[in-house]
N, C-alpha and C positions, 0 to 999 in steps of 0.2 A: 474688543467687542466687535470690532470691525470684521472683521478675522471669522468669527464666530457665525456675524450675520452671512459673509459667502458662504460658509461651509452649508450652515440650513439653507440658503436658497437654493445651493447646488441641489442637496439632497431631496428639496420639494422640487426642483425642477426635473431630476431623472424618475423620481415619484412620477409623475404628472404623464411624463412622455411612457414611460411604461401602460400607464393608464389608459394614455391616447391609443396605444398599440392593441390593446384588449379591448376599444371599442372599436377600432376598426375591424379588429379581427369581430367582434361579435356582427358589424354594422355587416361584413361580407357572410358571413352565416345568415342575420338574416334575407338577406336577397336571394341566398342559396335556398331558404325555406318559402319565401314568394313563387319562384318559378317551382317547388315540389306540390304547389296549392291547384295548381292544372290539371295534376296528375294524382294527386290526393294520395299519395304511398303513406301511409300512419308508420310506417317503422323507418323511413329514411327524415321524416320529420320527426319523430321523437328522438331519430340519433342527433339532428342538427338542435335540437330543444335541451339537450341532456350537456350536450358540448358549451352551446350560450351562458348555461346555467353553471359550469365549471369556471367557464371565461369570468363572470361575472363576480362569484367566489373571490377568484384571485384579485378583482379590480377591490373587492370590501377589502381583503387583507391591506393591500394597498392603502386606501385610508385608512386605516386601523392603525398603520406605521405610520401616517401622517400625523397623526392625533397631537403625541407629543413633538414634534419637530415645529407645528403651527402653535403652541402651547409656548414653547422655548424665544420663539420669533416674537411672537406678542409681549410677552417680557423684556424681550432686549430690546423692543421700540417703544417701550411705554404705551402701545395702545391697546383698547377693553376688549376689541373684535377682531378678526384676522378677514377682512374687508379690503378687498384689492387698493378702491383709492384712498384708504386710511394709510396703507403699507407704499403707493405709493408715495406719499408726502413723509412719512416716516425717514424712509429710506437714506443711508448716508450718501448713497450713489443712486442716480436712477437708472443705469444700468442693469442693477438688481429686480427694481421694479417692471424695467422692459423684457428682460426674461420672463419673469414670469405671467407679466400681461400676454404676453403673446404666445406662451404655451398653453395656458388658461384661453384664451382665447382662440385656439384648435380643438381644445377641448368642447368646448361651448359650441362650437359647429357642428363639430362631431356629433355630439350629444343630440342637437337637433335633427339632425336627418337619421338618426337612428331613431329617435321617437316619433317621427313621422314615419318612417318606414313600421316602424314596428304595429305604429295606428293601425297602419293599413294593410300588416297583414294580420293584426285579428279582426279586424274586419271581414275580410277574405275567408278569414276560418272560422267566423259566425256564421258566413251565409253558407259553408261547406257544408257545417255542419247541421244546418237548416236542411240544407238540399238533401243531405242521406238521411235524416231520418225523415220528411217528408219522401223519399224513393223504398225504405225499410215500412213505412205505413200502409203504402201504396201494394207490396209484395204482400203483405199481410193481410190485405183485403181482399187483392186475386185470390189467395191461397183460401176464403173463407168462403169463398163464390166456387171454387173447383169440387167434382166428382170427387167420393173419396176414391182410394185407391184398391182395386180390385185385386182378391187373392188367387192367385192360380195354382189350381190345385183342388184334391178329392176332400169333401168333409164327407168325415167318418159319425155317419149319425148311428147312434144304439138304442135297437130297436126293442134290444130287450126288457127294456122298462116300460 
C-alpha cells in the first residue's frame, strides 16, 4: 500500500509541475498581451489569445488525468475528500504530504498573479475597446457633417425628350 501511495504521489506531483509550467507559460503570454494593449495590434493579440487558450486545453487534459489518480489516493487513505490537510494527516510519511504541499502551493501563487494580471488586462481591453468605438462614433459624425463628394466630369443631359 505503501508503495502504491509513492507511485500516485509521484504521478500527482509531475501532474502538478507540468501544470505549474503551462501557467507560467500562459502567466508570460499574458504580459506579452499587456504591453500589445499600448499599441492595440488585434491580430498579434488574438495570436497570444488563441496560444493561452491551447495552453489552457492541455492544463484541463491535465486534470482530467488527475481525476482517477486523486480518486485511487482517497481510497488507499480512507479519507471522503482529497483536501490537502486531510491528506496531510492521512499520510504514512509526511514527506509525501511536503511534496505536494509545496508544489500545490506554487501553484496557488502562480494562479494568483495570473488572475490578477489577467483582471487587469481585461480591464485595459474594456477601456480599449471603449476608446475605439467612441473614436469609430466620432469619424462617423465628421463624415455626416462633410460636403458630399463631388463628380468630375461631363453629364450628358438628353435633350431630346
Amino acid at each position: 500500500m505503501d508503495d502504491d501511495i509513492k507511485i500516485l504521489v509521484k504521478i500527482m506531483e509531475d501532474n502538478y509541475r507540468k501544470q505549474l509550467e503551462y501557467y507560467e507559460e500562459i502567466f508570460d503570454l499574458a504580459q506579452q498581451e499587456r504591453k500589445l494593449f499600448d499599441n492595440f495590434n488585434w491580430e498579434e493579440l488574438l495570436e497570444i489569445m488563441e496560444k493561452k487558450q491551447e495552453t489552457m486545453k492541455k492544463v484541463d487534459e491535465l486534470n482530467r488525468e488527475l481525476v482517477p489518480v486523486k480518486s485511487r489516493l482517497i481510497q488507499l487513505l480512507g479519507i471522503k475528500e482529497f483536501v490537502l490537510s486531510k491528506l496531510k494527516v492521512s499520510f504514512p510519511e509526511q514527506e509525501y504530504a511536503s511534496l505536494l504541499e509545496t508544489i500545490i502551493g506554487k501553484l496557488a501563487q502562480t494562479l494568483e498573479k495570473l488572475t490578477n494580471l489577467e483582471q487587469e488586462n481585461e480591464k485595459k481591453l474594456r477601456i480599449q475597446i471603449k476608446q475605439s468605438a467612441y473614436v469609430r462614433k466620432k469619424e462617423a459624425i465628421k463624415k455626416s457633417y462633410s460636403l458630399p463628394s463631388l463628380k468630375i466630369g461631363s453629364n450628358f443631359i438628353d435633350k431630346k425628350k
